[in-house]
Every structure is written in C-alpha cells, then in structure tokens.
PDB file of N, CA, C and O in Angstrom:
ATOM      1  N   UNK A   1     152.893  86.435  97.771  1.00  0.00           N
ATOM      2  CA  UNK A   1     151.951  85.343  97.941  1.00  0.00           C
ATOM      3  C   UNK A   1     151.044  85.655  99.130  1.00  0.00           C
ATOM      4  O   UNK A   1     151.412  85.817 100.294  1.00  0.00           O
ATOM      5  N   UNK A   2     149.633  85.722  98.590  1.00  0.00           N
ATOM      6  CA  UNK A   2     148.627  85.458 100.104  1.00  0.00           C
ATOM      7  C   UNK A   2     148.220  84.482 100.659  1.00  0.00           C
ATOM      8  O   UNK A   2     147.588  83.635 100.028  1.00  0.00           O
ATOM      9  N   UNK A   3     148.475  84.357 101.956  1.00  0.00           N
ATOM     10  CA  UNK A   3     147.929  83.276 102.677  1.00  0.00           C
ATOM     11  C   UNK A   3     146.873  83.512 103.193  1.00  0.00           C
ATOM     12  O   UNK A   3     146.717  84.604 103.738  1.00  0.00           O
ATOM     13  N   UNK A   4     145.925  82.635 103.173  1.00  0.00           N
ATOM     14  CA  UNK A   4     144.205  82.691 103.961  1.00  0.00           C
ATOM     15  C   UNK A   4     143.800  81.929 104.591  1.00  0.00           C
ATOM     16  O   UNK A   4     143.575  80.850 104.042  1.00  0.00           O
ATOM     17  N   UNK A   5     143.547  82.041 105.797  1.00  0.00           N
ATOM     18  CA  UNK A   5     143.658  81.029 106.662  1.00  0.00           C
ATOM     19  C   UNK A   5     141.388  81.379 107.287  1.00  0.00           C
ATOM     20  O   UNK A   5     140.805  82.408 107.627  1.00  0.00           O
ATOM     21  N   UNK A   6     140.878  79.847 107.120  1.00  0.00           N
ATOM     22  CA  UNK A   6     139.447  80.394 107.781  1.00  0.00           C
ATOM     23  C   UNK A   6     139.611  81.327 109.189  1.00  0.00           C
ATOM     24  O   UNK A   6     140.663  81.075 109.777  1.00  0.00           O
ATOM     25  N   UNK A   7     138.898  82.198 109.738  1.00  0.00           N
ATOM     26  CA  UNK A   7     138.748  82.832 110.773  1.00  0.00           C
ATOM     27  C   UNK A   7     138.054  81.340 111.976  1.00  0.00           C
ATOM     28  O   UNK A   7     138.534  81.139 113.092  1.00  0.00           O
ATOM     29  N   UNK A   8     136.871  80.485 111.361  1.00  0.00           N
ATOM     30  CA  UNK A   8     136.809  79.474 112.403  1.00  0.00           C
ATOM     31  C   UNK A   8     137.925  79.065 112.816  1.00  0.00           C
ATOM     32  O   UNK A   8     138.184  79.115 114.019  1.00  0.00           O
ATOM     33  N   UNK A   9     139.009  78.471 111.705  1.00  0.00           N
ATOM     34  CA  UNK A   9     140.258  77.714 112.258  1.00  0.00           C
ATOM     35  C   UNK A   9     141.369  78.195 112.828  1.00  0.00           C
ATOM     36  O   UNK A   9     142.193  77.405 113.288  1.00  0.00           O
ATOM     37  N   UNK A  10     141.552  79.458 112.884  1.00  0.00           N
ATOM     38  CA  UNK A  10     142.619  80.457 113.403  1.00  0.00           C
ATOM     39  C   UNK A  10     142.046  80.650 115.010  1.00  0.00           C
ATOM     40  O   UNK A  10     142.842  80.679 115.948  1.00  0.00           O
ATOM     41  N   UNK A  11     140.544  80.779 115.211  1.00  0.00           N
ATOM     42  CA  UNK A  11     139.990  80.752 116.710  1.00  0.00           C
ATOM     43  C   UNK A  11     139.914  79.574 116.738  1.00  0.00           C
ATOM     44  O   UNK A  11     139.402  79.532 117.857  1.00  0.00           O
ATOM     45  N   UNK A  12     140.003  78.321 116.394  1.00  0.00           N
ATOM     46  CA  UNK A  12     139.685  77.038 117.038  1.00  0.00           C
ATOM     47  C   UNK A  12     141.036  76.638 117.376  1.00  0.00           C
ATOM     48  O   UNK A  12     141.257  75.938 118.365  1.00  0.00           O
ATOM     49  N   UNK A  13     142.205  77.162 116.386  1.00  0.00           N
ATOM     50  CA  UNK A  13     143.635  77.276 117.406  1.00  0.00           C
ATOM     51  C   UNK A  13     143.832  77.682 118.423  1.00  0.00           C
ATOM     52  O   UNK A  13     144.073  76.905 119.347  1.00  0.00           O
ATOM     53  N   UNK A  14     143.792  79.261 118.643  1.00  0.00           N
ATOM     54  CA  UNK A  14     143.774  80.074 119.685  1.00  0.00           C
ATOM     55  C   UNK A  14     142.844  79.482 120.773  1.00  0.00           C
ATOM     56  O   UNK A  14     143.227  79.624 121.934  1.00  0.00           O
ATOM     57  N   UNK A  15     141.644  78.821 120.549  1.00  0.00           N
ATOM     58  CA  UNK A  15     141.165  78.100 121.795  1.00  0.00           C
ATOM     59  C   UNK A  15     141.921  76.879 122.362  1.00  0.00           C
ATOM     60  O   UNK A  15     142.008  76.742 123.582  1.00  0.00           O
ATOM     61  N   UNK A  16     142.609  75.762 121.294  1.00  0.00           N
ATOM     62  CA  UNK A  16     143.418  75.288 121.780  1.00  0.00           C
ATOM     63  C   UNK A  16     144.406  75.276 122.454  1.00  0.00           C
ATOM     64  O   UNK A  16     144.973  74.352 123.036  1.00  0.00           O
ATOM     65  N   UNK A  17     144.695  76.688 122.350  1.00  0.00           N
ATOM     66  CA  UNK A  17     146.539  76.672 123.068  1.00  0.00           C
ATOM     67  C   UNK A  17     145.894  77.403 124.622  1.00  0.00           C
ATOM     68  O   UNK A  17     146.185  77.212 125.802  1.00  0.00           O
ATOM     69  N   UNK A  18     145.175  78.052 124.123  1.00  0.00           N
ATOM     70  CA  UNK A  18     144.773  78.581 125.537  1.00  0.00           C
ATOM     71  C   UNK A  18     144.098  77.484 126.910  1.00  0.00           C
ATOM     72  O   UNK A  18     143.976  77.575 128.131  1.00  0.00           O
ATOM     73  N   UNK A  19     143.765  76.401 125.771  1.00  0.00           N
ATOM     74  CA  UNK A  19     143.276  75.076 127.135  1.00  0.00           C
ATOM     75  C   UNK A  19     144.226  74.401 127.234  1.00  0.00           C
ATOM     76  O   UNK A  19     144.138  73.497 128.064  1.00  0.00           O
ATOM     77  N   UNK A  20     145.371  74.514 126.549  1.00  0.00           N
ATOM     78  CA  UNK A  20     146.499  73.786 126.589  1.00  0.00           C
ATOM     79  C   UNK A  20     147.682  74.624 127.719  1.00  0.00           C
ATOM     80  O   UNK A  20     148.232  74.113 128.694  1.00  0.00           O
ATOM     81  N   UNK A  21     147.795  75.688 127.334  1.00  0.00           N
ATOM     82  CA  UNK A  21     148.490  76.501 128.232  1.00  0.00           C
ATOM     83  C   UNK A  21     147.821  76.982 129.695  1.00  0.00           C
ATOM     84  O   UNK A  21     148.260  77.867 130.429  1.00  0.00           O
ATOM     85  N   UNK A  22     146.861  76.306 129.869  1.00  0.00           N
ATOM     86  CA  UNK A  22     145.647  76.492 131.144  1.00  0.00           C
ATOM     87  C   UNK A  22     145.286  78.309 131.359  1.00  0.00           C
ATOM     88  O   UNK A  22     145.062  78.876 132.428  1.00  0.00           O
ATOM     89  N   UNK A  23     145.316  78.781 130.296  1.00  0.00           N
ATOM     90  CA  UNK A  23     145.077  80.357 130.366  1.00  0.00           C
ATOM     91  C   UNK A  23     143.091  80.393 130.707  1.00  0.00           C
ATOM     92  O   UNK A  23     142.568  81.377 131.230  1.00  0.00           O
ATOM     93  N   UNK A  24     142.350  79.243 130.317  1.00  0.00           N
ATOM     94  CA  UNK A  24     141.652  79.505 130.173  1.00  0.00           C
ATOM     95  C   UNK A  24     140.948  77.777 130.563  1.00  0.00           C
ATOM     96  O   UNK A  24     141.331  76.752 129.998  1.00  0.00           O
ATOM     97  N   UNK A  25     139.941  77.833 131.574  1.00  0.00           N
ATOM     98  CA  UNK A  25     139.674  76.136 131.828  1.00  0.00           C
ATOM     99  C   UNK A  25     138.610  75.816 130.859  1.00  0.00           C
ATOM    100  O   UNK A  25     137.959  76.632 130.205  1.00  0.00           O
ATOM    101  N   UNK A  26     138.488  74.230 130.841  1.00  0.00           N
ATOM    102  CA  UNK A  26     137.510  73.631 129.797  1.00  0.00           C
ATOM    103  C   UNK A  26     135.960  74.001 129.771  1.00  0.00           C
ATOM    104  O   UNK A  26     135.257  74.102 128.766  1.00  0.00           O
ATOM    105  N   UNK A  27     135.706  74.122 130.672  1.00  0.00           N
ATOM    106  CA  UNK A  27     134.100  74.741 131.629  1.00  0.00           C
ATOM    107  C   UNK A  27     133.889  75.693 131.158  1.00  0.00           C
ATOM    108  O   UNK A  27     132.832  75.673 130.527  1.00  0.00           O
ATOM    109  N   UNK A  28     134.795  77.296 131.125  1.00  0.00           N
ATOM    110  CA  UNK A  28     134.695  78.494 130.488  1.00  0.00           C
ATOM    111  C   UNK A  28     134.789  78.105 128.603  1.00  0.00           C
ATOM    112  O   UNK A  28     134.072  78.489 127.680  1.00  0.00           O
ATOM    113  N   UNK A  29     135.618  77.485 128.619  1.00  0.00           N
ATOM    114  CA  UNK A  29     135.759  76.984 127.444  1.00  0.00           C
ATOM    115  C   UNK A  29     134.205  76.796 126.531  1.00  0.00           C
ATOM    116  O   UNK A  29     133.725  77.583 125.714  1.00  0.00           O
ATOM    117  N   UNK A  30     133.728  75.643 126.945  1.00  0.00           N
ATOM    118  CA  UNK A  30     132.761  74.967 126.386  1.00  0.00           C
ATOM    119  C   UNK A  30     131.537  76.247 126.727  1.00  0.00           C
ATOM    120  O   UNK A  30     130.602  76.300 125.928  1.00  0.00           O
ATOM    121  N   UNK A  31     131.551  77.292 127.935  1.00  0.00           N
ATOM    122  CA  UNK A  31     130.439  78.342 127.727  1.00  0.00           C
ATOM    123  C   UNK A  31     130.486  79.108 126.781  1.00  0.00           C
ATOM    124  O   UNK A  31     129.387  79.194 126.233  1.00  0.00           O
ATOM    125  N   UNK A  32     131.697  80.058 126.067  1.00  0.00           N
ATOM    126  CA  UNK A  32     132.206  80.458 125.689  1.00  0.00           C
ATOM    127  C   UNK A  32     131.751  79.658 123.496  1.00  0.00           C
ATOM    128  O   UNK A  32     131.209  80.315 122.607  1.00  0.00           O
ATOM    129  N   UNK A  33     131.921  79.160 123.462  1.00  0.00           N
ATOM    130  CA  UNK A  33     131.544  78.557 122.469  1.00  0.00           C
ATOM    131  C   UNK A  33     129.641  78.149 122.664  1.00  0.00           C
ATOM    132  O   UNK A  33     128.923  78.250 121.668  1.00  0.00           O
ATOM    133  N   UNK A  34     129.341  77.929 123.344  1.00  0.00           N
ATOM    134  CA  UNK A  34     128.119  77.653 123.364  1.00  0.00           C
ATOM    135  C   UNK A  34     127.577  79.092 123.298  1.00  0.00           C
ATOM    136  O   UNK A  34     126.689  79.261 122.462  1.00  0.00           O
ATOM    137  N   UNK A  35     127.886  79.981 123.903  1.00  0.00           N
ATOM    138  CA  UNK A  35     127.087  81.863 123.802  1.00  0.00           C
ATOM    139  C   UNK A  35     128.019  81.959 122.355  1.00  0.00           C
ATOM    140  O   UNK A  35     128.578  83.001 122.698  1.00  0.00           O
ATOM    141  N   UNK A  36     128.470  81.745 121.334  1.00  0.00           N
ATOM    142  CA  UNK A  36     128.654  81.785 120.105  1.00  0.00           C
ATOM    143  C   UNK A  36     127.968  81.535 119.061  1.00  0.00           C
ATOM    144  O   UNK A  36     127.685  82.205 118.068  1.00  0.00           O
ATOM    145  N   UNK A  37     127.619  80.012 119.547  1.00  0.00           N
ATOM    146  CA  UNK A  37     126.518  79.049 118.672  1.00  0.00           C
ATOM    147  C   UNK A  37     124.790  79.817 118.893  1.00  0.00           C
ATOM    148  O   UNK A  37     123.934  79.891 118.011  1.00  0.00           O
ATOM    149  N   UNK A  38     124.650  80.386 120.552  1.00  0.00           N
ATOM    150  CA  UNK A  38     123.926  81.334 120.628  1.00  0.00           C
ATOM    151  C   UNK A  38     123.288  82.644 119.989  1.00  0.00           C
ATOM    152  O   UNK A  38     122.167  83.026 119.653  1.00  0.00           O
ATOM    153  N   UNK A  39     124.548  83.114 119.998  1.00  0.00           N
ATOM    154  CA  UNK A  39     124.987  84.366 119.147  1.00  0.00           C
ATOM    155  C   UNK A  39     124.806  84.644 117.984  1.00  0.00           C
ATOM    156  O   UNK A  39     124.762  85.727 117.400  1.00  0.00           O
ATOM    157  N   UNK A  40     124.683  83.455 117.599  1.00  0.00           N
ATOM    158  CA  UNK A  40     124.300  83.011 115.652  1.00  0.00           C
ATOM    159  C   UNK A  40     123.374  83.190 115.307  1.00  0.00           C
ATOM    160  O   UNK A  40     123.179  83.497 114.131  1.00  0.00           O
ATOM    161  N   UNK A  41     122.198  83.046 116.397  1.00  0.00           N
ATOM    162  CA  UNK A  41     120.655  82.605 116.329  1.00  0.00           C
ATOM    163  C   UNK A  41     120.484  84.136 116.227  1.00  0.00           C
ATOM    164  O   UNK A  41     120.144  84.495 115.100  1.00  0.00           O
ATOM    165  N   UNK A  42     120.636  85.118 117.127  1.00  0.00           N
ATOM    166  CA  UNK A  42     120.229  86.579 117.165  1.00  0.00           C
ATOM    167  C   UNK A  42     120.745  87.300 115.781  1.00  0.00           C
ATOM    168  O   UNK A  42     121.527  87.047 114.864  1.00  0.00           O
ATOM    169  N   UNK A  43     119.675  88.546 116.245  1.00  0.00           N
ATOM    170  CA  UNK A  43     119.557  89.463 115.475  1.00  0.00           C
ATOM    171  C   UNK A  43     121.635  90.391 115.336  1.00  0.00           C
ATOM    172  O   UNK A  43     122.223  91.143 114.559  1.00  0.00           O
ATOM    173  N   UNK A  44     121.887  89.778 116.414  1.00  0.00           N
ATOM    174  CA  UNK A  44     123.069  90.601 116.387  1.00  0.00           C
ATOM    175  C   UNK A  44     124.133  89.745 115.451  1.00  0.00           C
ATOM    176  O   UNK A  44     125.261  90.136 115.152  1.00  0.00           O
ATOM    177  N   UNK A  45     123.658  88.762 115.141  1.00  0.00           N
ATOM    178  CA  UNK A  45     124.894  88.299 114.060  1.00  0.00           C
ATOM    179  C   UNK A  45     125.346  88.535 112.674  1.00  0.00           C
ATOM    180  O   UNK A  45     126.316  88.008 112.131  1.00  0.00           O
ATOM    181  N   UNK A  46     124.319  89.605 112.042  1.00  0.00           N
ATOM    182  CA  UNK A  46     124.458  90.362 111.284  1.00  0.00           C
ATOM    183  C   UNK A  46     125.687  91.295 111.276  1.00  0.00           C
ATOM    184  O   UNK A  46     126.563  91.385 110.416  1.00  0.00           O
ATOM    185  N   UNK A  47     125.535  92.022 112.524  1.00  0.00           N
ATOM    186  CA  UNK A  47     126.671  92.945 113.335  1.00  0.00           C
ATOM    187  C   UNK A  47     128.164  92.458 113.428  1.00  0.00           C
ATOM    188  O   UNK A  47     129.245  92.907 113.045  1.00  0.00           O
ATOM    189  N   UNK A  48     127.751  91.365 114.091  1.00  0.00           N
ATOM    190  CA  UNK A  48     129.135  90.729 114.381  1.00  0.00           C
ATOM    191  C   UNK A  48     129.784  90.233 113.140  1.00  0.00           C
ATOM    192  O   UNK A  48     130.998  90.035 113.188  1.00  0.00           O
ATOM    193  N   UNK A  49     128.850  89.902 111.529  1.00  0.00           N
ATOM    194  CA  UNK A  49     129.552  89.770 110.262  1.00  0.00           C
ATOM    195  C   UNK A  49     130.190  90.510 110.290  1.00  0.00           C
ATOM    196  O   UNK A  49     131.415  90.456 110.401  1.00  0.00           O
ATOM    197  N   UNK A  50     129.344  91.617 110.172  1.00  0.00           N
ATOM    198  CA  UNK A  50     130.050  93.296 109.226  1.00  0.00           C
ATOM    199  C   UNK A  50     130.966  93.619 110.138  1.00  0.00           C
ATOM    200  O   UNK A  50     131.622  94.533 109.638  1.00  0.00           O
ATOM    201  N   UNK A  51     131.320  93.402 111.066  1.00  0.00           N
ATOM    202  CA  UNK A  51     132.557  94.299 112.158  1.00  0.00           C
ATOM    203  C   UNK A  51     133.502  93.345 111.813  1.00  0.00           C
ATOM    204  O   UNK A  51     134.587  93.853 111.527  1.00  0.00           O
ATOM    205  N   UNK A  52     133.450  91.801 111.723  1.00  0.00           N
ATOM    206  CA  UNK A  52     134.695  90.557 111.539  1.00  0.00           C
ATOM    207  C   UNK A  52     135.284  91.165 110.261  1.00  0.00           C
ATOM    208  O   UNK A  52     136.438  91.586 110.340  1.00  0.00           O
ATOM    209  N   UNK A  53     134.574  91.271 108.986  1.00  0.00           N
ATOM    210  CA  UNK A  53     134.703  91.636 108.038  1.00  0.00           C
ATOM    211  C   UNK A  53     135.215  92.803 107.189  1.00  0.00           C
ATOM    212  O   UNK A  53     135.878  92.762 106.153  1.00  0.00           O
ATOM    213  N   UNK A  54     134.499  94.415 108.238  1.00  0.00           N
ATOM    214  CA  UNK A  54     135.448  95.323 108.156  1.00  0.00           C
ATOM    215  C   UNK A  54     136.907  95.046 108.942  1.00  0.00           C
ATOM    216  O   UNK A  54     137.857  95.487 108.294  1.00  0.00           O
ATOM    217  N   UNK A  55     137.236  94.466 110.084  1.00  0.00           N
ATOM    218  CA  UNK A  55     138.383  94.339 110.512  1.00  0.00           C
ATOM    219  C   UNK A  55     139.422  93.249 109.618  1.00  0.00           C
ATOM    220  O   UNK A  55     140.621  93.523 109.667  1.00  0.00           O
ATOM    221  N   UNK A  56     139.145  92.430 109.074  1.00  0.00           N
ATOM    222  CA  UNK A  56     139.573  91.819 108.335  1.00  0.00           C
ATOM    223  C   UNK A  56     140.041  92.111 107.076  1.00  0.00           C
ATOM    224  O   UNK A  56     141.242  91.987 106.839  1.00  0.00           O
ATOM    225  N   UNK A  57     139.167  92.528 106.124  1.00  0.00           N
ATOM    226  CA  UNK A  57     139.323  93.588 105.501  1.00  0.00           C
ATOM    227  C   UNK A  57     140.135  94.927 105.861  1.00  0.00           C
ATOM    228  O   UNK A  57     140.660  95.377 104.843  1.00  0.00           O
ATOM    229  N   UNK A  58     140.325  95.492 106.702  1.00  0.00           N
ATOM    230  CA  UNK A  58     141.286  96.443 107.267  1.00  0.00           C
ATOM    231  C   UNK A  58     142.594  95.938 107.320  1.00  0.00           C
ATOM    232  O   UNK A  58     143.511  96.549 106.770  1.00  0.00           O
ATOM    233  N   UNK A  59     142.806  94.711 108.027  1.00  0.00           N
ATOM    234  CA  UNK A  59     144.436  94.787 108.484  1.00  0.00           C
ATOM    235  C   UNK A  59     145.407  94.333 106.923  1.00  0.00           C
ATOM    236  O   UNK A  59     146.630  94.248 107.029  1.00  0.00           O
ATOM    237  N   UNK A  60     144.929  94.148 105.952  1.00  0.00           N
ATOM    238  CA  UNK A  60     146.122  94.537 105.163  1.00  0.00           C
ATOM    239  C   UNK A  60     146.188  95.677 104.689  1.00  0.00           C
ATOM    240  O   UNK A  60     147.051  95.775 103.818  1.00  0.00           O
ATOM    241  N   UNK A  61     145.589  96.651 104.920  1.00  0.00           N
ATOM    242  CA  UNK A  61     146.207  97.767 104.878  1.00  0.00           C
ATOM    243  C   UNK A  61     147.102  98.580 105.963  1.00  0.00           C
ATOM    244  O   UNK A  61     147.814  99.540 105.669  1.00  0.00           O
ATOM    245  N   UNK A  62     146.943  98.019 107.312  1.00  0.00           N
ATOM    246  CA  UNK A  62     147.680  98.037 107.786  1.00  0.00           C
ATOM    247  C   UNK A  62     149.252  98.268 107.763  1.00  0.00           C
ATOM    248  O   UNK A  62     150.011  97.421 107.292  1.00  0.00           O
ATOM    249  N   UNK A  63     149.669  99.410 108.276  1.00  0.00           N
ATOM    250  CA  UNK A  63     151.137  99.595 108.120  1.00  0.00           C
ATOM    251  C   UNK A  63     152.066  99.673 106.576  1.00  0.00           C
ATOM    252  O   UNK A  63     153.246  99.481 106.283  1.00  0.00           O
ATOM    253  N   UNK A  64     151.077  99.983 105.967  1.00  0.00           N
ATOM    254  CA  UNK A  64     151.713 100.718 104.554  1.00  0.00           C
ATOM    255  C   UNK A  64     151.646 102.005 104.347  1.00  0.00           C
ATOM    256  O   UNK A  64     152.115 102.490 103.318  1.00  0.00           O
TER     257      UNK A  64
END
C-alpha cells in the first residue's frame, strides 16, 4: 500500500513541531514562509519544482 502525503502538509508539520519544540522562534518562522510565498513569484520557482520533484520522485527508489 502507498501512502501520499501533500509535501505543503508534511512542511506545515515539520514547521509546527519545530515552534513547538522552540528549535526555531515565531519571528524566523513567519520570515521564513513569507521568502517562500516570495519565492513563488520568481523566475526560480520553476527550479525549485523540478529539484522537489526529482527528489521525490527519487526516494522510492531508494534502498532497493
């Protein structure tokens, strides 16, 4: 059985535990997401598809 979990909601966890576990404060937090929403607008978010996507695509092959 495969499980698929969105990539937004797997980082909107990982941001949670990390403001929860104080690894990371709310201030950095909220920049951090805002240079994302940024990030969207540029030419480089093309880039950042195809690299999420080859890596994603990669890890089930992983370790077979």
């Amino acid at each position: 059985m495969v499980l698929t979990i969105p990539l937004v909601l797997l980082l909107a966890v990982v941001a949670a535990l990390l403001l929860r576990f104080r690894a990371v404060g709310a201030g950095a937090a909220v920049v951090v997401a805002l240079f994302g929403f940024y990030l969207a607008r540029t030419g480089a978010a093309d880039t950042v598809d195809h690299l999420v996507t080859a890596v994603t695509d990669a890890l089930p092959g992983i370790g077979h």
